[in-house]
C-alpha positions, 0 to 999 in steps of 0.5 A: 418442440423447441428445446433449450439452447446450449450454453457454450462453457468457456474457462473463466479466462476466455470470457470477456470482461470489460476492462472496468472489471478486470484486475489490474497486472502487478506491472501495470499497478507497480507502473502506476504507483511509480508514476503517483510518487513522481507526478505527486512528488512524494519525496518524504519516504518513511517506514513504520514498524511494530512493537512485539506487543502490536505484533502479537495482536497483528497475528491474533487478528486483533488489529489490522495493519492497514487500518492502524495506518489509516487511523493515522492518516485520519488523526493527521488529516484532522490536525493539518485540516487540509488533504495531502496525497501518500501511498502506503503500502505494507510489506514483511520483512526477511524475518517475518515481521510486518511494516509499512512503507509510505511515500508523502510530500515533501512540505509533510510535517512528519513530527506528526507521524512520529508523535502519533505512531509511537505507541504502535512502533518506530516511525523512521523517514527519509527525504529524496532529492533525486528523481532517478532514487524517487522513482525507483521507490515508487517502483519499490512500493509495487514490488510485491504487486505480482506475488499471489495473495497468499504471499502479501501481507494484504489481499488488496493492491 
């Protein structure tokens, strides 16, 4: 009688995945969005905050912040008729509060933004002129990168 091989039982983090699988370092991801704001030059660096009301409905789970954002980037891809890169990341405040920091082009009609975003809150920009500043906000976007899911505002990176 031949009886069944054993299973060798390794701890997850001694299997071996293909890299495909695995999931990126909060380095290598801050690394990769500082290189995506500098290559794309996304000079535009702006902020989107909530009204009490929206974060209210933020906390009671009734919207999603990062889909707030992408009904934005929809309503403006539509009027602009063209793609354009950005990096969106949202973040809390010392107090609590929930925002998010984006990066777009420099040619990006902002007014847009501010149009659309007013009934969610205040759409606040900035242009960057030096490379030095541009890549350490590309830097700033990934800070939270390396923090455990429970501490972002998001479970994505």
């Amino acid at each position: 009688m031949i009886g069944k091989a054993k299973r060798s039982v390794l701890p997850e983090e001694k299997l071996w995945l293909p890299p495909s699988l695995k999931s990126p370092s909060g380095a290598r991801c801050r690394r990769e969005t500082m290189q995506y704001v500098v290559a794309n030059q996304l000079v535009t660096s702006g902020v989107l905050t909530f009204t009490d009301d929206r974060i209210e409905q933020i906390t009671d789970g009734t919207i999603d912040i990062m889909h707030q954002f992408r009904l934005l980037m929809r309503s403006i891809k539509r009027k602009s008729e063209r793609a354009f890169p950005y990096v969106a990341v949202p973040e809390f405040s010392k107090t609590g509060r929930r925002h998010i920091h984006f990066m777009l082009p420099a040619e990006f009609p902002y007014d847009m933004v501010e149009e659309k975003w007013y009934r969610n809150g205040h759409a606040l920009h900035k242009i960057i002129a030096d490379i030095g500043e541009l890549s350490r906000v590309g830097f700033y976007l990934g800070k939270h990168f390396d923090k455990p899911e429970s501490e972002r505002p998001t479970k994505r990176r």
